[in-house]
CHARMM-style PDB file with segment names, atoms N, HN, CA, C and O in Angstrom:
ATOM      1  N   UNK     1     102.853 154.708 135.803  1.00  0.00      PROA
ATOM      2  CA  UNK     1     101.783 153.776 135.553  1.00  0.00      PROA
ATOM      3  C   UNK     1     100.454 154.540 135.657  1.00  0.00      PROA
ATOM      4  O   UNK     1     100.145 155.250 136.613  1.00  0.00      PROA
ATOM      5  N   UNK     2      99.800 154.345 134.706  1.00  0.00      PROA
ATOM      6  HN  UNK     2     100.051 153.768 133.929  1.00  0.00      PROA
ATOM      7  CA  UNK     2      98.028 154.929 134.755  1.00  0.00      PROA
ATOM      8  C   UNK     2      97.360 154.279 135.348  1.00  0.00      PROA
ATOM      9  O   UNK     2      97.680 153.189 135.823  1.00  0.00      PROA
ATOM     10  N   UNK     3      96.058 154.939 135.464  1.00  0.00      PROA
ATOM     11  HN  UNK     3      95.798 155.824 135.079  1.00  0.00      PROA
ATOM     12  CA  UNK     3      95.054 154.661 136.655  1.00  0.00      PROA
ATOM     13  C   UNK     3      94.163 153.902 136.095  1.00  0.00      PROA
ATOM     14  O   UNK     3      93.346 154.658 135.569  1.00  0.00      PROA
ATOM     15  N   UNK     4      93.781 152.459 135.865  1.00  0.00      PROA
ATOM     16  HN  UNK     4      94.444 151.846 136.293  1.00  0.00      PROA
ATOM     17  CA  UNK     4      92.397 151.876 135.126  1.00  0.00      PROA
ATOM     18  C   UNK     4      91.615 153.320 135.046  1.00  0.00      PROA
ATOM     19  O   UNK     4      91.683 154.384 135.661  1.00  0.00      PROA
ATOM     20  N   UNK     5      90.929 152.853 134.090  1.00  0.00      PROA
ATOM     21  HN  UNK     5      90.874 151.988 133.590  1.00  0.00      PROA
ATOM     22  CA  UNK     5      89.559 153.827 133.935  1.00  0.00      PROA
ATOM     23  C   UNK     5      88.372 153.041 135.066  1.00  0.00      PROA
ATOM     24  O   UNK     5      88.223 151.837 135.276  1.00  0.00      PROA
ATOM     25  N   UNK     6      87.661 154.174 135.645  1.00  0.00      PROA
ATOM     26  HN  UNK     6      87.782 155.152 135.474  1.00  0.00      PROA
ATOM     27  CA  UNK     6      86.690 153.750 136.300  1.00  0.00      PROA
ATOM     28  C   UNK     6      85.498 152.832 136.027  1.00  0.00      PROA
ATOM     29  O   UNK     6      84.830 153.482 135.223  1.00  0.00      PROA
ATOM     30  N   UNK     7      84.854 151.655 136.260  1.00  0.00      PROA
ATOM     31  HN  UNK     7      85.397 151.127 136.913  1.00  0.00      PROA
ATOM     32  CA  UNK     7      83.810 151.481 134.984  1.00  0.00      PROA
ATOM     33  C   UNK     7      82.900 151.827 135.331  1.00  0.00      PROA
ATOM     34  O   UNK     7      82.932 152.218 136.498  1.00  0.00      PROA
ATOM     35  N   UNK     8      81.734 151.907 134.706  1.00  0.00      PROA
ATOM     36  HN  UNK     8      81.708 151.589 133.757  1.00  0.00      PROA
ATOM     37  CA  UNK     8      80.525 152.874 134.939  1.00  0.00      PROA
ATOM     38  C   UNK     8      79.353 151.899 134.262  1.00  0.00      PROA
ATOM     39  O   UNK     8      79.331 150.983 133.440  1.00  0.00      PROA
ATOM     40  N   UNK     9      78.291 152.703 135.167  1.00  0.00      PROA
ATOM     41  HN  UNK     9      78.309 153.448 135.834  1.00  0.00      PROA
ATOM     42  CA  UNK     9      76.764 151.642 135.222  1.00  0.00      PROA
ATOM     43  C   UNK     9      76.210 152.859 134.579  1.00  0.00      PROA
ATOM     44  O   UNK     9      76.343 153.995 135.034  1.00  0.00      PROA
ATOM     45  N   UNK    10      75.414 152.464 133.202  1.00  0.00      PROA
ATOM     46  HN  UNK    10      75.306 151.541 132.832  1.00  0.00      PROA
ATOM     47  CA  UNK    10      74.557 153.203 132.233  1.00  0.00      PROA
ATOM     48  C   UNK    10      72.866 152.472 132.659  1.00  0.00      PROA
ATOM     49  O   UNK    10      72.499 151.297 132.670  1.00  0.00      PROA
ATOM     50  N   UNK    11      72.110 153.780 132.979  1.00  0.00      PROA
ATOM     51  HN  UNK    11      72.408 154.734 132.970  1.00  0.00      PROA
ATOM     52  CA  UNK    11      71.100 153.364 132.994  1.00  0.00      PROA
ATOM     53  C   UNK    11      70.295 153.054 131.857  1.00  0.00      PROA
ATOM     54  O   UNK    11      70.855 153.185 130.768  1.00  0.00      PROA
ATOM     55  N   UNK    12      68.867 152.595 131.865  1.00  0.00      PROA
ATOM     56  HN  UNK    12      68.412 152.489 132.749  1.00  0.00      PROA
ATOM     57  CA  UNK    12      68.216 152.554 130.279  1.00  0.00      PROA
ATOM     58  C   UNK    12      68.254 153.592 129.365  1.00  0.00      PROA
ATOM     59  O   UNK    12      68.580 153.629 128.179  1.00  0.00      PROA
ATOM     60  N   UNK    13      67.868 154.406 130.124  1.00  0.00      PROA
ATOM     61  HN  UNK    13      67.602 154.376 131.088  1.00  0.00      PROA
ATOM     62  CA  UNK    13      67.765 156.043 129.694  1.00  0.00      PROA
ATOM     63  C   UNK    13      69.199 156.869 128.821  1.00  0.00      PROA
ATOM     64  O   UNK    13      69.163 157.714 127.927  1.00  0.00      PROA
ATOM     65  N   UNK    14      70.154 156.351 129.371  1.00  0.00      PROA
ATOM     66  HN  UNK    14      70.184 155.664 130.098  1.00  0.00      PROA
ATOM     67  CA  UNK    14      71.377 156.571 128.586  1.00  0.00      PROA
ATOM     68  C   UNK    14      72.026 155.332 128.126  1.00  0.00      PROA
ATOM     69  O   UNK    14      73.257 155.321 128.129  1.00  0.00      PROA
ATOM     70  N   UNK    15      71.351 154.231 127.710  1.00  0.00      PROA
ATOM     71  HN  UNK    15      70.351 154.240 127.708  1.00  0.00      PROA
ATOM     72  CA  UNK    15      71.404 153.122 127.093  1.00  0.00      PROA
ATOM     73  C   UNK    15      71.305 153.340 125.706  1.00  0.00      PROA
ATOM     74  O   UNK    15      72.094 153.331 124.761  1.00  0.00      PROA
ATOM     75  N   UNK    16      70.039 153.550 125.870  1.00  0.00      PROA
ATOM     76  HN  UNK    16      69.398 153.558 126.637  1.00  0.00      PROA
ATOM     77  CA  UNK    16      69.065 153.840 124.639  1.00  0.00      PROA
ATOM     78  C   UNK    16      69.606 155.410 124.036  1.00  0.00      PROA
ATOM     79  O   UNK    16      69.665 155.449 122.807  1.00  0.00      PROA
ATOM     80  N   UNK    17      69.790 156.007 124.374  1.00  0.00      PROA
ATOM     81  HN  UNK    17      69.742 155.975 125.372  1.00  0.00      PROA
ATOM     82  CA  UNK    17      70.658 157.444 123.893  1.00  0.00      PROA
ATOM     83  C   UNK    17      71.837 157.095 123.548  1.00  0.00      PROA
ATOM     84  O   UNK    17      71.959 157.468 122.381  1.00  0.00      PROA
ATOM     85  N   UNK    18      72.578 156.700 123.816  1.00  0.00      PROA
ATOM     86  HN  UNK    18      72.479 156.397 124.764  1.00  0.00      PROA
ATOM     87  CA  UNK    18      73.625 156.091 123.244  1.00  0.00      PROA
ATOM     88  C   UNK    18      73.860 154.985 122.055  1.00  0.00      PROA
ATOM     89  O   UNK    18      74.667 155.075 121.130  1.00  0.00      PROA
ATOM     90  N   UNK    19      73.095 154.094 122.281  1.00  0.00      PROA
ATOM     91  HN  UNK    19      72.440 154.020 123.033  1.00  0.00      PROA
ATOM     92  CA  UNK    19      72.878 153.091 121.035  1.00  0.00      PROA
ATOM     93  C   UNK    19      71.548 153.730 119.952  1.00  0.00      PROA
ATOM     94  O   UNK    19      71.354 153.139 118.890  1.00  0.00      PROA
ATOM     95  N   UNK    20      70.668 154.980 120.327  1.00  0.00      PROA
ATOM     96  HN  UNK    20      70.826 155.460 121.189  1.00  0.00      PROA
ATOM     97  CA  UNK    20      69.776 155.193 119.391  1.00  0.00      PROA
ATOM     98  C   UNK    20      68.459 153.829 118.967  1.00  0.00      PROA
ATOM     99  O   UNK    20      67.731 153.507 118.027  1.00  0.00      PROA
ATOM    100  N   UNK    21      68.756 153.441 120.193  1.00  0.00      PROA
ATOM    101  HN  UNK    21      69.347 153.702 120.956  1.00  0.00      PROA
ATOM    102  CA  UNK    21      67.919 151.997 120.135  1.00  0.00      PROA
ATOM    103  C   UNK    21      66.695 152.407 121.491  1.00  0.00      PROA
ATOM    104  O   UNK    21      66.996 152.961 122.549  1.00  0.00      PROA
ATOM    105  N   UNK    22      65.349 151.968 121.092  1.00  0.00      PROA
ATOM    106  HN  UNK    22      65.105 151.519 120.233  1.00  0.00      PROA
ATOM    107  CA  UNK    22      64.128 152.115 122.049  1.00  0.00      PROA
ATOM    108  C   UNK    22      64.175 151.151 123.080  1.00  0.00      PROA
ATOM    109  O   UNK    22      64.721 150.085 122.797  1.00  0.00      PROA
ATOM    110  N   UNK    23      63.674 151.315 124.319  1.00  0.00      PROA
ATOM    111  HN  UNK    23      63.229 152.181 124.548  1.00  0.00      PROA
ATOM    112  CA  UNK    23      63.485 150.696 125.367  1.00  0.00      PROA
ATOM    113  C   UNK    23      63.100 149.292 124.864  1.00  0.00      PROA
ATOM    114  O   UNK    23      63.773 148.265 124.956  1.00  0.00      PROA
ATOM    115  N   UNK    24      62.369 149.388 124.533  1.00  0.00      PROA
ATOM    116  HN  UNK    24      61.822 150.221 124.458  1.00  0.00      PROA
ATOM    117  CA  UNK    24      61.772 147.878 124.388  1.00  0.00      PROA
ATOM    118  C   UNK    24      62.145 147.065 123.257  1.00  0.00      PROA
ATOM    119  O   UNK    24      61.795 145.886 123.210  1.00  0.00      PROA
ATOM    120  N   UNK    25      62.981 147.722 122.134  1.00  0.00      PROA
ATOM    121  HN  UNK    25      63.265 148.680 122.172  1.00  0.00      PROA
ATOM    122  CA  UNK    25      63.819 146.976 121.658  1.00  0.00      PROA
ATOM    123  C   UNK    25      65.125 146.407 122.421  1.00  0.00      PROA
ATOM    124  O   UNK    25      65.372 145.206 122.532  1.00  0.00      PROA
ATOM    125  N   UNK    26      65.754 147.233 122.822  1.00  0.00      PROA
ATOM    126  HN  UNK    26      65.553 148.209 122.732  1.00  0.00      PROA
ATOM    127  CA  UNK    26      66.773 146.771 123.838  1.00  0.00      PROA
ATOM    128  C   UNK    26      66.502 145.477 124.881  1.00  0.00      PROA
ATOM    129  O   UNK    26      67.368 144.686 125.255  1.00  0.00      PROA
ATOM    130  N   UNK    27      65.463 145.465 125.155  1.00  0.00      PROA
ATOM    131  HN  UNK    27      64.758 146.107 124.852  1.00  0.00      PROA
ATOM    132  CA  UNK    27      65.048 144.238 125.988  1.00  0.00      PROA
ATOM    133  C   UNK    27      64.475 143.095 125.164  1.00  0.00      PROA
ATOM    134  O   UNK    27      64.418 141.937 125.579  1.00  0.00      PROA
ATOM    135  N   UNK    28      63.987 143.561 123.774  1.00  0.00      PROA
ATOM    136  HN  UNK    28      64.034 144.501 123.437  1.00  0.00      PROA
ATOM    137  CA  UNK    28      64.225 141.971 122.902  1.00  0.00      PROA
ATOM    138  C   UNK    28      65.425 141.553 122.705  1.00  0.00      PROA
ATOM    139  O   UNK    28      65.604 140.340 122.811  1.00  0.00      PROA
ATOM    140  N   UNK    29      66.355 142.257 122.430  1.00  0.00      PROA
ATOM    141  HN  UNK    29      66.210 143.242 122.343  1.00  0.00      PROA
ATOM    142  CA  UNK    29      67.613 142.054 122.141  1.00  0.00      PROA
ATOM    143  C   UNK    29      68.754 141.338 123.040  1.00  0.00      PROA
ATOM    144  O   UNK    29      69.681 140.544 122.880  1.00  0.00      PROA
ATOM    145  N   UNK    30      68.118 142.118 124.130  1.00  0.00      PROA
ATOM    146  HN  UNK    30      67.365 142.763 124.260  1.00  0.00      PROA
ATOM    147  CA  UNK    30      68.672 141.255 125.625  1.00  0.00      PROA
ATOM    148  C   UNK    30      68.403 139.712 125.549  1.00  0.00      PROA
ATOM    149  O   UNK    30      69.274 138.854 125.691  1.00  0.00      PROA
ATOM    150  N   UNK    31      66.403 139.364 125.181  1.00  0.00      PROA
ATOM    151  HN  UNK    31      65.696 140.061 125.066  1.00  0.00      PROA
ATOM    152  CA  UNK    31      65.982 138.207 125.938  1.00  0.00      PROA
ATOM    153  C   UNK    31      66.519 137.163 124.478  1.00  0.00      PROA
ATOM    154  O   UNK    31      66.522 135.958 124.733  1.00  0.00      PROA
ATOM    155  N   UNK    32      66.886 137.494 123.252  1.00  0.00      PROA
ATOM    156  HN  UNK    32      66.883 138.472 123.045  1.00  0.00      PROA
ATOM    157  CA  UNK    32      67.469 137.020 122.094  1.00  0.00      PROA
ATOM    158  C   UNK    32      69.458 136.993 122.497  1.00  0.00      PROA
ATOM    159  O   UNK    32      70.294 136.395 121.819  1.00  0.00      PROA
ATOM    160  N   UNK    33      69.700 137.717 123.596  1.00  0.00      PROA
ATOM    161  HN  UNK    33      69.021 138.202 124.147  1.00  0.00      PROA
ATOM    162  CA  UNK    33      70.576 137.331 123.229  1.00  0.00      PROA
ATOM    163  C   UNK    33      72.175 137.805 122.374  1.00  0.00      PROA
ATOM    164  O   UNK    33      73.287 137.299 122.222  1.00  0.00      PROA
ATOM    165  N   UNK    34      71.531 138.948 122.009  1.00  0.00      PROA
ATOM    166  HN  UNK    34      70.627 139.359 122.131  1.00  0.00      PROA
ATOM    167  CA  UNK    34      71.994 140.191 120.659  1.00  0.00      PROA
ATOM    168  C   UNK    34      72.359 140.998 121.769  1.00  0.00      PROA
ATOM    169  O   UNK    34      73.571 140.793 121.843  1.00  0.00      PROA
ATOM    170  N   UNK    35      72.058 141.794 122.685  1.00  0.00      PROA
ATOM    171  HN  UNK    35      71.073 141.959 122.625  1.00  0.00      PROA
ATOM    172  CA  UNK    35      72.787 142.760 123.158  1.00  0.00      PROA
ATOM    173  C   UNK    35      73.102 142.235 124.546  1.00  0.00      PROA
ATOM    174  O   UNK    35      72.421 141.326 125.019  1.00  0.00      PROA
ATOM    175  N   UNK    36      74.453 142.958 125.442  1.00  0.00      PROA
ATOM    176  HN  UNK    36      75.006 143.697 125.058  1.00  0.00      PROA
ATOM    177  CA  UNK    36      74.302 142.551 126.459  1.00  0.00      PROA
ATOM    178  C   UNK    36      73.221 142.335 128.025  1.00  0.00      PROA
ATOM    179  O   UNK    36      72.180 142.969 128.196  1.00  0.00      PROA
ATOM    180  N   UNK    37      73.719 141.429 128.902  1.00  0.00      PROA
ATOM    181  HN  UNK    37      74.564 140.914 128.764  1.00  0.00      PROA
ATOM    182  CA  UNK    37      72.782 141.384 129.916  1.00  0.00      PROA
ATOM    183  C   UNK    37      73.133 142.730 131.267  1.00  0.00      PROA
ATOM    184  O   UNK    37      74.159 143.183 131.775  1.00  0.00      PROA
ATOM    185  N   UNK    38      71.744 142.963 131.416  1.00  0.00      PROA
ATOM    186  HN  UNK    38      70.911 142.595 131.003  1.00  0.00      PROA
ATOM    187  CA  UNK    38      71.669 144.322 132.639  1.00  0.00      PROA
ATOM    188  C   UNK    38      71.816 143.365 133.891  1.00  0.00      PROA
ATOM    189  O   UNK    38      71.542 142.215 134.234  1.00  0.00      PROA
ATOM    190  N   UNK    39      72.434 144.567 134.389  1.00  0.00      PROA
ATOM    191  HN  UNK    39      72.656 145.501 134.110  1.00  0.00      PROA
ATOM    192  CA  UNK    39      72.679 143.474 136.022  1.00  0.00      PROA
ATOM    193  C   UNK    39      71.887 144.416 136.615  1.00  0.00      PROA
ATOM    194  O   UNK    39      71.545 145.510 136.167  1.00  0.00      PROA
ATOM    195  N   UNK    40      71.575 143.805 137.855  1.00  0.00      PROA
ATOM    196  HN  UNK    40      71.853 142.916 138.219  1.00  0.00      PROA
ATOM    197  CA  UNK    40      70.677 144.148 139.088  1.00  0.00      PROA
ATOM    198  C   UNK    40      71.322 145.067 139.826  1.00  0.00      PROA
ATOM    199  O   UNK    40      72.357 144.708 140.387  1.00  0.00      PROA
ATOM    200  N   UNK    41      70.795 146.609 140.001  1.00  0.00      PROA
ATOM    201  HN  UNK    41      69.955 146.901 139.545  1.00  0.00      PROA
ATOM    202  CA  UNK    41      71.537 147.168 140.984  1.00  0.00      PROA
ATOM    203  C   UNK    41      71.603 147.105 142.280  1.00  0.00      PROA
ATOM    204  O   UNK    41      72.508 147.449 143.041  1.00  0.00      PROA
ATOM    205  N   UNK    42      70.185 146.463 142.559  1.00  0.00      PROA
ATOM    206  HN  UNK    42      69.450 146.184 141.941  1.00  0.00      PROA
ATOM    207  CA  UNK    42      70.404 146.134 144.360  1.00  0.00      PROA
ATOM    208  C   UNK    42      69.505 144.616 143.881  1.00  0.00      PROA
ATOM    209  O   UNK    42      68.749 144.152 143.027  1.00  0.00      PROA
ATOM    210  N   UNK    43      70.030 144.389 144.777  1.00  0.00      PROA
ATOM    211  HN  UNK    43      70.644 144.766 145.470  1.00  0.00      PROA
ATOM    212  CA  UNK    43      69.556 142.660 145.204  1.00  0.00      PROA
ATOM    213  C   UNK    43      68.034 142.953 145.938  1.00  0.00      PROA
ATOM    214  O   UNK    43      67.787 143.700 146.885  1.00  0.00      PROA
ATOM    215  N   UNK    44      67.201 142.170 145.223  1.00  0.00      PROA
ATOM    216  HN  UNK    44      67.402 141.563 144.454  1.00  0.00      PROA
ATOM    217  CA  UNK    44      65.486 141.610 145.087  1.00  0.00      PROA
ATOM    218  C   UNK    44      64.702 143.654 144.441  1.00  0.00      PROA
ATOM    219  O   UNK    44      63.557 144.100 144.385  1.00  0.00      PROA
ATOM    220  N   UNK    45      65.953 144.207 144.138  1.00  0.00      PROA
ATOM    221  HN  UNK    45      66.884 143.844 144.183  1.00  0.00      PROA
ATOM    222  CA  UNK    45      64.922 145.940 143.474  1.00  0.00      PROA
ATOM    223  C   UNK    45      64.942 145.237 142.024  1.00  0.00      PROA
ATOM    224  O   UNK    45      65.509 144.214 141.641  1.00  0.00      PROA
ATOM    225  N   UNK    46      64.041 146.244 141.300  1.00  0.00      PROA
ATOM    226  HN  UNK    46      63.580 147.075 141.611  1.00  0.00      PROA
ATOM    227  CA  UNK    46      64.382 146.212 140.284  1.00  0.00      PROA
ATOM    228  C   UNK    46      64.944 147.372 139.264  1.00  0.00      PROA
ATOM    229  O   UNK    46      64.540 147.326 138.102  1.00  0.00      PROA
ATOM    230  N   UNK    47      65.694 148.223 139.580  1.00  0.00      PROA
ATOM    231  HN  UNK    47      66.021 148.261 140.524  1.00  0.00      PROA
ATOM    232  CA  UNK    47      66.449 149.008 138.906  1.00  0.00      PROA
ATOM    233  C   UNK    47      67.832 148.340 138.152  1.00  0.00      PROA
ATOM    234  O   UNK    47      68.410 147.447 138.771  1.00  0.00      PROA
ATOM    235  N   UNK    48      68.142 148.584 137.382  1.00  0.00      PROA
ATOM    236  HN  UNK    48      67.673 149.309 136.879  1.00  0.00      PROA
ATOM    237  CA  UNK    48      69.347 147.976 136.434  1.00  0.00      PROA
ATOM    238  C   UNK    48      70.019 148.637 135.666  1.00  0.00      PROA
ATOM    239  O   UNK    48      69.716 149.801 135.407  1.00  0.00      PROA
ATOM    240  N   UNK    49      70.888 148.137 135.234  1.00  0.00      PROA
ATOM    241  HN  UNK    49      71.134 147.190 135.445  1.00  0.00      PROA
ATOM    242  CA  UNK    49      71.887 148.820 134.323  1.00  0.00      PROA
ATOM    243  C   UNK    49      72.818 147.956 133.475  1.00  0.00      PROA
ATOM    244  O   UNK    49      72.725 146.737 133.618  1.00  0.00      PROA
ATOM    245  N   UNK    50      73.614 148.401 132.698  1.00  0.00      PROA
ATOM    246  HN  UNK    50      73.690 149.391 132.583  1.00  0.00      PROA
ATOM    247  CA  UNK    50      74.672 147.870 131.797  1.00  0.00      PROA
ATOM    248  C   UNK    50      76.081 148.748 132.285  1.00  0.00      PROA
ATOM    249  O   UNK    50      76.382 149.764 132.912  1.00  0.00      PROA
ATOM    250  N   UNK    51      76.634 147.760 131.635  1.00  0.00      PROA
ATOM    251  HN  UNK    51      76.390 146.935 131.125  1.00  0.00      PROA
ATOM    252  CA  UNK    51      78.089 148.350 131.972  1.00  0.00      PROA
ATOM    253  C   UNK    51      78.103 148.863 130.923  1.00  0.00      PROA
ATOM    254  O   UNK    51      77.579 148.330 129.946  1.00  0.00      PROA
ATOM    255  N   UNK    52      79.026 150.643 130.849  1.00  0.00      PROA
ATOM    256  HN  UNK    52      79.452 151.077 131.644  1.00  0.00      PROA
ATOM    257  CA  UNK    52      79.249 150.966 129.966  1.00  0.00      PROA
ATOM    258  C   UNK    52      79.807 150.669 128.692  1.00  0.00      PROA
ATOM    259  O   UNK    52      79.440 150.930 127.547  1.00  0.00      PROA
ATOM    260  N   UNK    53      81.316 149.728 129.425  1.00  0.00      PROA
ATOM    261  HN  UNK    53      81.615 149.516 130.356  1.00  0.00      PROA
ATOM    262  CA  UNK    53      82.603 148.851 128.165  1.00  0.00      PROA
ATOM    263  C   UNK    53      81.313 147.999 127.411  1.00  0.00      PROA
ATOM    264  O   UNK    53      81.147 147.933 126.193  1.00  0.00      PROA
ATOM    265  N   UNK    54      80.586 147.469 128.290  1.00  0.00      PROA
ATOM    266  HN  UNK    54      80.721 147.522 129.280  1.00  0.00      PROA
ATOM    267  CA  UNK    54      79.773 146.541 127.431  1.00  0.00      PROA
ATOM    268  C   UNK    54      79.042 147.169 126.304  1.00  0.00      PROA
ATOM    269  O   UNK    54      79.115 146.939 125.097  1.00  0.00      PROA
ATOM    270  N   UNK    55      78.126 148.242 127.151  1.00  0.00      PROA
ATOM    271  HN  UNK    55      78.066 148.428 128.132  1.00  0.00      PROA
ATOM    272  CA  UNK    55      77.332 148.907 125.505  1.00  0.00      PROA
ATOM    273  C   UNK    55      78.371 149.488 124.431  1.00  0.00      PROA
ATOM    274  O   UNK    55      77.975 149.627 123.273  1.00  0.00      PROA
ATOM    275  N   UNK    56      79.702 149.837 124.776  1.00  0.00      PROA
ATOM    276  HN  UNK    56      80.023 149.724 125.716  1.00  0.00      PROA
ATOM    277  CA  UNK    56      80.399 150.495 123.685  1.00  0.00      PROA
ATOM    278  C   UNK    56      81.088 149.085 123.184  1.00  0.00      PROA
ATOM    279  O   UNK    56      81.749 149.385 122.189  1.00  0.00      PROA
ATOM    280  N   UNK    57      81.200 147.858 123.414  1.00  0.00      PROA
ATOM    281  HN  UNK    57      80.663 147.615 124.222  1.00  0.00      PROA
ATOM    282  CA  UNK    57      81.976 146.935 122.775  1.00  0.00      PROA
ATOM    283  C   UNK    57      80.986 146.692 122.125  1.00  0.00      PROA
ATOM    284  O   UNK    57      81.248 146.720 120.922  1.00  0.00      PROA
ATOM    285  N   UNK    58      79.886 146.447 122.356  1.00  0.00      PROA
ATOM    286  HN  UNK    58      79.673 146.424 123.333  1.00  0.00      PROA
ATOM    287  CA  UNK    58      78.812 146.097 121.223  1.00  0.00      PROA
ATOM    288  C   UNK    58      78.627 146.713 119.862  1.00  0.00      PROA
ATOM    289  O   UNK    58      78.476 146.198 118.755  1.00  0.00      PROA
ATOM    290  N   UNK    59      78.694 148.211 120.342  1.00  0.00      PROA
ATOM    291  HN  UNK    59      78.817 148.630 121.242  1.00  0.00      PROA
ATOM    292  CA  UNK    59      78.383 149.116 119.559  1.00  0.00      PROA
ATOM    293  C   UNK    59      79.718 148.855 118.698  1.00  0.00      PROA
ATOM    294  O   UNK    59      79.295 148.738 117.548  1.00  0.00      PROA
ATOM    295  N   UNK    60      80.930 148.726 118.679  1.00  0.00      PROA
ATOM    296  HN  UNK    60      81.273 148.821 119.613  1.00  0.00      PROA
ATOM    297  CA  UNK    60      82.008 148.516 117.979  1.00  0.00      PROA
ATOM    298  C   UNK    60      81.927 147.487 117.485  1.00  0.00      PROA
ATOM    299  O   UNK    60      82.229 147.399 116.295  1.00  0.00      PROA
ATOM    300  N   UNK    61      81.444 146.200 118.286  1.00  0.00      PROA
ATOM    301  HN  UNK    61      81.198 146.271 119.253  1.00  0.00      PROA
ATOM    302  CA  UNK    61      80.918 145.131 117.445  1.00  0.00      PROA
ATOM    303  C   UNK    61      79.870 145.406 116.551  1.00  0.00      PROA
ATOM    304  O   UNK    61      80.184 144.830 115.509  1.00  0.00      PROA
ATOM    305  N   UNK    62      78.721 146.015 116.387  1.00  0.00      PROA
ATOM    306  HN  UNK    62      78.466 146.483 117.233  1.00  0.00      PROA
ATOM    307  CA  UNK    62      77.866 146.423 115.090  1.00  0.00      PROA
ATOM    308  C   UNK    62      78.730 147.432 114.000  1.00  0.00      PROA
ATOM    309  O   UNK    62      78.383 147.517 112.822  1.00  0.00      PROA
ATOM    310  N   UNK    63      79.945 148.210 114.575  1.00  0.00      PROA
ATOM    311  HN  UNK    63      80.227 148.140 115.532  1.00  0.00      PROA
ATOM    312  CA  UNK    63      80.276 149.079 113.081  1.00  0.00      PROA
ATOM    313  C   UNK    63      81.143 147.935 112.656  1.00  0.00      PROA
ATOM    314  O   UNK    63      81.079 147.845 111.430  1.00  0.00      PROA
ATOM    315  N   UNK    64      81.984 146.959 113.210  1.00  0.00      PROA
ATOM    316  HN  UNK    64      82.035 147.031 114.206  1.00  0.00      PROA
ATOM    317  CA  UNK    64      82.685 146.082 112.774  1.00  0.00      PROA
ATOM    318  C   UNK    64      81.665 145.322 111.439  1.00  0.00      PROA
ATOM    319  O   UNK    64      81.695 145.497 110.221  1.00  0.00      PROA
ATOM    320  N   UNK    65      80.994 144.633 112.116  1.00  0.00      PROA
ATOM    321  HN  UNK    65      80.970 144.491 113.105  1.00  0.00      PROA
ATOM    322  CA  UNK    65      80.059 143.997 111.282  1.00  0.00      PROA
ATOM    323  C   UNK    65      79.474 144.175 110.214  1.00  0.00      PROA
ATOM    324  O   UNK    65      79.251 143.335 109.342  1.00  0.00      PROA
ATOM    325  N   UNK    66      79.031 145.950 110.241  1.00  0.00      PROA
ATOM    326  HN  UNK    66      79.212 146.632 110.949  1.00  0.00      PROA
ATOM    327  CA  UNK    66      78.333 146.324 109.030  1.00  0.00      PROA
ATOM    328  C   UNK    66      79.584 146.803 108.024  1.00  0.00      PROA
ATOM    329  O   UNK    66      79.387 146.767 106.809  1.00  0.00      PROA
ATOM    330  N   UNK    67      80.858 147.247 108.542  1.00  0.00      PROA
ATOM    331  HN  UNK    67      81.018 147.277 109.529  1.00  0.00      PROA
ATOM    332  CA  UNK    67      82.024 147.245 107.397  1.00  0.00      PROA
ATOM    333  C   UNK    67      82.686 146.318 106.731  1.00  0.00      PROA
ATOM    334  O   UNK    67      83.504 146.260 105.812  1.00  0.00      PROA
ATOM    335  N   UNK    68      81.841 145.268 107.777  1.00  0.00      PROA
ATOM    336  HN  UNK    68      81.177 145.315 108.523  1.00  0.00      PROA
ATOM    337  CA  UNK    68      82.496 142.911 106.790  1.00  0.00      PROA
ATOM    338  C   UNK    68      81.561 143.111 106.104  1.00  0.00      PROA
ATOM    339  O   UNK    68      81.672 142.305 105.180  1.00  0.00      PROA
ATOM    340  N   UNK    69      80.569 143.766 105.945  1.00  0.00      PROA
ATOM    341  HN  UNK    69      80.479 144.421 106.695  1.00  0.00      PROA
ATOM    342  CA  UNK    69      79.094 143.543 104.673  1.00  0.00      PROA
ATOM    343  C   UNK    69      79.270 144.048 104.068  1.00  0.00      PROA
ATOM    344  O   UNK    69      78.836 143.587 103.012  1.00  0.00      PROA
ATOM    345  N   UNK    70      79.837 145.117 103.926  1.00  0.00      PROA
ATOM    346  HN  UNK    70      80.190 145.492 104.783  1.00  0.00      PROA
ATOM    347  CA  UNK    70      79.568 146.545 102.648  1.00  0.00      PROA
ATOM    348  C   UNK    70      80.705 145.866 101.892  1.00  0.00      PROA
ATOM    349  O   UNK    70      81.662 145.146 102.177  1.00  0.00      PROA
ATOM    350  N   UNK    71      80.133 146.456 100.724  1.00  0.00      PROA
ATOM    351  HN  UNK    71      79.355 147.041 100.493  1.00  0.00      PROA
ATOM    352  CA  UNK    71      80.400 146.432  99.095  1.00  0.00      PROA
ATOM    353  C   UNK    71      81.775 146.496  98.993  1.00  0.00      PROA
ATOM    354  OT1 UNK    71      82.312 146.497  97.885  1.00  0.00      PROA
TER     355      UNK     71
END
């Protein structure tokens, strides 16, 4: 039997490197709704993050999407 994969907290900084998407787009996208929500890394800080599965399911959800459109 295998070991789950570990999951992992992506900061903005490798958010945005990864999706090729700007800070402050990423946070319209959040408050719309379109990308996932950052959780709080400590309770009343404000540092945050995403789960990794999340930014890569998204990201699989956008190549999905743009290959239901094409020609």
């Amino acid at each position: 039997m295998s070991k789950p994969e570990p999951r992992r907290i992506l900061r903005m900084k490798d958010v945005a490197k990864k999706t090729g998407l700007s800070k402050s787009y990423l946070y319209a996208l959040v408050r719309t709704g379109d990308f996932p929500k950052c959780i709080r890394l400590v309770k009343g800080g404000t540092a945050v993050g995403w789960l990794e599965s999340d930014v890569e399911q998204w990201i699989d959800d956008r190549i999905n999407a743009t290959q239901e459109e094409a020609c």
